[in-house]
N, C-alpha and C positions, 0 to 999 in steps of 0.2 A: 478537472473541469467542473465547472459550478453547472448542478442540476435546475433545473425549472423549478421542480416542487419536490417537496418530500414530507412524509405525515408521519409524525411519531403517535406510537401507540402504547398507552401507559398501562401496565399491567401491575401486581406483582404477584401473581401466580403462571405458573405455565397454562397458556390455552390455547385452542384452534382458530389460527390468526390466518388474515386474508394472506396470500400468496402472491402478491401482485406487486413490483416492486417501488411503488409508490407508497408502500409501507416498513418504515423501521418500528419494529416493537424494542419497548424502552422496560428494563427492571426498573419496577422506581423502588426507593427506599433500601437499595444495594446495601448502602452504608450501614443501616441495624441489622443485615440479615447478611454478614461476609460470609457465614458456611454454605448459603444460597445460591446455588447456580442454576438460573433457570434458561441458558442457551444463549440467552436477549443482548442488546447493549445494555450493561448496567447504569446508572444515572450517576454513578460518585467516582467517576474520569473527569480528566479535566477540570474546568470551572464548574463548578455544582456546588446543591446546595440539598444533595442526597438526604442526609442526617433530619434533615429537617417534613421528611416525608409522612411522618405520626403526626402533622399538624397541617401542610398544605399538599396533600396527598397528590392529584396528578399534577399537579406544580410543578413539583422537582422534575418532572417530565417536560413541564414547559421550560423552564429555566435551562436544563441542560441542552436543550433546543438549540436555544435564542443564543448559547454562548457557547456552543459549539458544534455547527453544523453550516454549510455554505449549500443554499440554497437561494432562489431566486423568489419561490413561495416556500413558506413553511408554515406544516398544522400542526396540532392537537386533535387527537383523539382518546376514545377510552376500550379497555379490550371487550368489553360490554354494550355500547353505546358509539356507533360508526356514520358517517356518512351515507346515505343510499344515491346510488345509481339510476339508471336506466330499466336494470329487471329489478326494482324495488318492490316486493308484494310477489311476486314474478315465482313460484316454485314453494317447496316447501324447505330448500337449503338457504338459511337467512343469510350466508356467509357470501352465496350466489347477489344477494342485494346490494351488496358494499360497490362504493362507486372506482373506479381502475383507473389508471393514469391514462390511459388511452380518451377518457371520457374525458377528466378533470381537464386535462392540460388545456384542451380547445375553449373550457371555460375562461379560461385566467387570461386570456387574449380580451374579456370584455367586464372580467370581475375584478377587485383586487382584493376583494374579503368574500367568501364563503362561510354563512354560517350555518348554526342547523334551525328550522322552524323553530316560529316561538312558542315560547310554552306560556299558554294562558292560563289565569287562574280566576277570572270573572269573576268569580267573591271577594277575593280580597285584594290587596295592595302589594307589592315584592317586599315593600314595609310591613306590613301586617304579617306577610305568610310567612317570612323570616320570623317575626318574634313568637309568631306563635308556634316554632317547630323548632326553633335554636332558640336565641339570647339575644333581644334587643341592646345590650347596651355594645355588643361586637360592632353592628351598624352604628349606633352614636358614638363611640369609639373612632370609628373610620371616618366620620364626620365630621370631629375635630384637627381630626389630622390632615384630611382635604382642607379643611378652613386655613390652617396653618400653612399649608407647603402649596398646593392650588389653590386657591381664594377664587382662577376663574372658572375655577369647576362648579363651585357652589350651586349654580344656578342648574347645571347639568345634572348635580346628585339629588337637589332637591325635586325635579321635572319627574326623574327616573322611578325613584322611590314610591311615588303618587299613582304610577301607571300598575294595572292589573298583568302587564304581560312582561316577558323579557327572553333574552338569548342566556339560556343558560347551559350549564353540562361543561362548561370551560371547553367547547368547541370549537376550533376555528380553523381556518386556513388564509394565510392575510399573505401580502409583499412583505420583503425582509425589511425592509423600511418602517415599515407600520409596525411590525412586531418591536421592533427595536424602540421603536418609541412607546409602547402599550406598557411590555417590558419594565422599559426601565418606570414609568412611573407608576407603575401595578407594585410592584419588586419594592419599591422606595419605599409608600404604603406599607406596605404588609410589614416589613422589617421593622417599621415604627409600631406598628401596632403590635407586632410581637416583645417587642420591648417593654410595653407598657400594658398586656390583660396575659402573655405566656401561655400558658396552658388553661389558667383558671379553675383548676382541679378537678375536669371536666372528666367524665369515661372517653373511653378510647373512640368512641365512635363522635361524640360532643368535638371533641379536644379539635378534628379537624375543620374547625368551624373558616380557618384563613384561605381553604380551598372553596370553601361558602360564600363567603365575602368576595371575594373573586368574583365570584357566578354574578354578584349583582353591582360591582363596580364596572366590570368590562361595560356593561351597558353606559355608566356616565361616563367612561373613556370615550365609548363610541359617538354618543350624544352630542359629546364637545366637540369633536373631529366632524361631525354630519355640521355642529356650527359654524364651523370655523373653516367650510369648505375643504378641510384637508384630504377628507373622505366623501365618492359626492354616493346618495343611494341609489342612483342608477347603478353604481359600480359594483353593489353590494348582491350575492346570490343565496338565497335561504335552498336549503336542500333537506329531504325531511330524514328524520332518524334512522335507522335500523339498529333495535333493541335484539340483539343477538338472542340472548335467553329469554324473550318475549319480556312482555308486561303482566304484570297481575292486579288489572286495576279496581277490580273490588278491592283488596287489599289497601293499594297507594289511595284510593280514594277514601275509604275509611279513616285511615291516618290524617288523610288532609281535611275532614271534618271534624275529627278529635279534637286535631290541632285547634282546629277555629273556635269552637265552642266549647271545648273540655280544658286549653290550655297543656293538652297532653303533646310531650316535647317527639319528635322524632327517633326513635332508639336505633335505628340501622336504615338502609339504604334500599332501595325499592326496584 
């Protein structure tokens, strides 16, 4: 029997995961790590695209999703980075903040995308803070290949790009309908682009720049779908974060002044 909803949660370490069973934790990157057993579904059954996990890291969690799972909604999530609920802020157990199917389902009766708050960056551009913490030419890269294979996007990557804010964290919870369509033209993308920049001889933390790209495509996905009435924003429900291990935003904030003004690249994850 095909469930309502169900959230996969990308890991690939063992960690303290919500209990609630509106959560599958996913191994992602199964495929480089076979002596690896961390309890989880692995991501390299099935159709997958596991192997490729050192380049679009919670990806391969999305992808093994979208092509193998029957659901009526399906998400994304990270094992660091959740959805929050009801008792959000609520206790000093952040695991206690995560939102429960009991909660979610009665949404999806008026939503049909759930994402998480936006992340604002009021100084700069999604174009600007991308090149200055990665690789602009990854984005002008992806820009030719919208040009080529969407041309009606255009209008939507260029709109996006220009704005200071966006849905990022590859977050979501959509209809199996919409994912399928995000999916396949997200997946299309990226496979071209991997064809033509690879790796780019980047460190291991750089190299995963296609689950980057992501974080700022989904938005001209979305953008075109709010145009083209396919998605309307009534439907759509922002829910704000719960950062399991906290933030440490002197730190992230530091980095993201670096970035802007020193041209100093990102080296790990915040």
């Amino acid at each position: 029997m095909e469930k309502k909803v169900e959230v996969v949660i990308a890991t690939h370490k063992k960690y303290e995961m919500p209990t609630d069973d509106l959560y599958l934790p996913i191994h992602v990157g199964a495929e480089l790590n076979k002596d690896k057993d961390l309890g989880y579904q692995k991501d390299n059954v099935g159709d997958n695209i596991s192997a490729k996990n050192n380049k679009y890291s919670e990806l391969t969690a999305l992808y093994w999703a979208w092509k193998n799972m029957d659901a009526e909604y399906i998400g994304l999530v990270h094992y660091r980075r959740h959805f929050g609920g009801k008792n959000y802020h609520h206790g000093k157990d952040r695991l206690s903040w995560i939102i429960t199917k009991t909660e979610l389902e009665p949404m999806l009766d008026k939503y049909d995308v759930i994402l998480p708050k936006k992340r604002r960056y009021y100084i700069e551009t999604l174009y600007s803070h991308y090149a200055h913490t990665h690789y602009s030419n990854q984005l002008d890269v992806t820009f030719d290949i919208i040009k080529e294979k969407y041309p009606k996007y255009v209008n939507a990557y260029e709109k996006v790009i220009n704005k200071t804010s966006g849905y990022m964290f590859n977050m979501v919870i959509m209809k199996k309908d919409l994912l399928d369509a995000y999916c396949t033209w997200l997946f299309d993308i990226l496979f071209e682009l991997e064809k033509r920049l690879g790796t780019q001889n980047l460190d291991a933390f750089q190299q995963r720049f296609y689950g980057r790209v992501s974080e700022i495509i989904f938005n001209v996905w979305l953008e075109k779908q709010f145009e083209n009435g396919v998605i309307d924003k009534k439907r759509v429900n922002e829910l704000p974060i719960v950062y399991v291990e906290g933030v440490n935003w002197w730190k992230k904030g530091t980095a993201f002044l670096k970035a802007k003004f020193f041209n100093k690249k990102y080296e790990n994850s915040f």
